[in-house]
N, C-alpha and C positions, 0 to 999 in steps of 0.2 A: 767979578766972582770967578773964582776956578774951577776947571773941569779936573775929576780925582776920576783917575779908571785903577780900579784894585784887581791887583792877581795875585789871587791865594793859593797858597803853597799846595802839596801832596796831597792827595784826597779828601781837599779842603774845598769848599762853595762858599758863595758869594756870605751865608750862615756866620761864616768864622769872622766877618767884617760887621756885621750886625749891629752888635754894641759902640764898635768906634763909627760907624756911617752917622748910625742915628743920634749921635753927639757931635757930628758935624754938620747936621743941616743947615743949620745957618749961617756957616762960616764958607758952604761952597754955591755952585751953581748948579751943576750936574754931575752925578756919577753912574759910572756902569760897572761892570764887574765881567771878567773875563775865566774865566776856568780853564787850565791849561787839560791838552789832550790832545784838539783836532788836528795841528799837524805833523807828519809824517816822522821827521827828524826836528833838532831844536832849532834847526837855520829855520827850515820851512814855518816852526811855530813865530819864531823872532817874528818873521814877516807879517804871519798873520796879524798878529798884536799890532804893528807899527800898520800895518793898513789901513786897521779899520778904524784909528786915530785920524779924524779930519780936522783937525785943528791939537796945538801943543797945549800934554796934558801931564798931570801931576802923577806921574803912576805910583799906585801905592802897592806896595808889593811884601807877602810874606815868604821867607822861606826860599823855596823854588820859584815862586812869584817873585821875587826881589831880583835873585840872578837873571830874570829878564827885566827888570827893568834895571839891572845895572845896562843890559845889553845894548837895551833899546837908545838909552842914553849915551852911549859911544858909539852905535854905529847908524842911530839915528834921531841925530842930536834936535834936528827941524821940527820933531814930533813929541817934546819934551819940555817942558815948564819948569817941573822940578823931581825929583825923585824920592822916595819915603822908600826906603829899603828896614823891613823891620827882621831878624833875629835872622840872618842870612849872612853870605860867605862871596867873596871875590872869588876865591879859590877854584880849580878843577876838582872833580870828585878823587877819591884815592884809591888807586887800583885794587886795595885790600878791602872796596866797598859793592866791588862789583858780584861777588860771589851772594853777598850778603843779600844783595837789592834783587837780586835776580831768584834767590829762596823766596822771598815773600812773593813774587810775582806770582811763582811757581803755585805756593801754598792759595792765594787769591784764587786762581785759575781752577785747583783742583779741588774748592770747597765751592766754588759756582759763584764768586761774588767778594767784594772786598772789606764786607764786615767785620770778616775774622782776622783779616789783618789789623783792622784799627783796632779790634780789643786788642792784638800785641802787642800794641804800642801804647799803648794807657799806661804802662808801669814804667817805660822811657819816658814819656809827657809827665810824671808824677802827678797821674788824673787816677782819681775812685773809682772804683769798674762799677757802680752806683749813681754816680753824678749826674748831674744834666748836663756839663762839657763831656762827658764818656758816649751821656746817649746822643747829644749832636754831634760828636767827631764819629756814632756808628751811621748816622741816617747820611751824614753828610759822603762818608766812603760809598754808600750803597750807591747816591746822586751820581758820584763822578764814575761808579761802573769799571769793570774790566776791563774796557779798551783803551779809555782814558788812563787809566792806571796803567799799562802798559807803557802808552806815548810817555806819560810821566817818569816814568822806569828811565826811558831809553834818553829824556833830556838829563838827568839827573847823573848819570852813567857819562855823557858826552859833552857836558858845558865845557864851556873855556876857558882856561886860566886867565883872568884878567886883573893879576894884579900885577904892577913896574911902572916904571916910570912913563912909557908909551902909551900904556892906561890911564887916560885922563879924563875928565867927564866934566862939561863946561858947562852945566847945567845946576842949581841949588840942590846940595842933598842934604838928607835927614837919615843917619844911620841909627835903629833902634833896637835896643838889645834888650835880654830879662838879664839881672844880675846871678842868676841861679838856672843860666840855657844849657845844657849840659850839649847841646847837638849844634850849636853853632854857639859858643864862647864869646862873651863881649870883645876880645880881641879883634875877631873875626870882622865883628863889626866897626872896628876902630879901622881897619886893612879897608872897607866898603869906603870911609869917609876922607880918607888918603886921597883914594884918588879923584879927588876935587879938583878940579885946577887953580881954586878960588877959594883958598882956607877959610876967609870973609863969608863965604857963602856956603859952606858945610859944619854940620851938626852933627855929634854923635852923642848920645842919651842913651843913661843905663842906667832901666824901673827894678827898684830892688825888693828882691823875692819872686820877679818873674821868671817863667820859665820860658822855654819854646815856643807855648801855645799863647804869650803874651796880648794879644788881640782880643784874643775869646777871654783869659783870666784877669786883665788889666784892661779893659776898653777903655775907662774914662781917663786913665792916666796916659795912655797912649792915644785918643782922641786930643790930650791937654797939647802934647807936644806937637802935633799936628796942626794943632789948630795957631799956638805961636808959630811953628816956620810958615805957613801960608802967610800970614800977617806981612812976614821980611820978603815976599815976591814984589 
């Protein structure tokens, strides 16, 4: 059976893996869930993640979660099984993002909390300022807090470009995209599944009508695909 450890994207918890976890209990062994935040810069976060892995694990990654598990997968390939990268980017962020990422910070910081960011972002997600995805992406921002959101700030602003040909990733991937992601483009995800070194052993799938927040809005279709690439380990 497999160890899955999930790292959910931008002022997401463990919450936004919910539906797909619990559609996978019997197809794994254990899993954990890691919250990006604690450390300093993205190196220092890399590290944490790849530490606290005692044995190679399937990381399942949304978003910002996925950029570190492309990471962890190149530059620590020992601590890696397979990787599930869902509606996320090889890419560097674009310096035309940094103004952008740093007004929300801004706005978080000077309303005391980061629920008012995630209502801004309900209308880029195409979520109902009503729903029960609206009210869990608010409880969930509140969970991951201002400091965290800051760390998350500053890894999103500072990843690495890892797409080329020296980017390769020796490990089974599963790149998952929504067909309607408007913040990371099925392309984006086709660039994640490149760099395979083992075209045999990488996958890229694309749920149509999903969006970004494919996990929370598609679980059981995104738990389906999961649960076939586990199978091919």
């Amino acid at each position: 059976m497999h160890s899955l450890t999930y790292v959910p994207g931008t002022l997401l918890t463990d919450e936004s893996f919910t539906g797909v976890n619990t559609a996978l209990l019997t197809a794994v062994g254990s899993s954990r869930t890691h919250i990006l935040g604690d450390g300093e810069t993205f190196d220092a976060e890399l590290a944490r993640l790849a530490d606290a892995a005692r044995s190679p694990q399937v990381w399942v990654g949304h978003s910002l979660g996925a950029i570190f598990a492309i990471n962890v997968a190149l530059l620590h390939p020992e601590k890696c099984a397979a990787i599930v990268c869902i509606a996320s980017t090889a890419r560097a962020d674009l310096p035309a993002n940094r103004t952008k990422r740093q007004a929300l910070l801004q706005r978080a910081r000077a309303t005391g909390g980061c629920k008012a960011v995630s209502l801004e972002m309900k209308p880029v997600f195409g979520v109902a300022a009503n729903s029960v995805i609206a009210k869990s992406l608010a409880a969930q921002a509140t969970s991951v807090g201002l400091r965290r959101f800051g760390q998350q700030t500053e890894y999103a602003l500072t990843r690495p470009e890892r797409r080329g040909a020296r980017a390769t990733i020796s490990c089974p991937i599963l790149a998952l995209v929504g067909s309607d992601d408007d913040i990371c483009p099925p392309a984006l995800s086709a660039e994640i599944a490149a760099l395979g070194a083992n075209p045999q052993r990488t996958r890229w799938m694309c749920i149509e009508g999903a969006g970004h927040l494919v996990p929370m809005t598609h679980p059981g279709e995104v738990a389906a695909h999961i649960r076939d690439f586990l199978a091919t380990l």
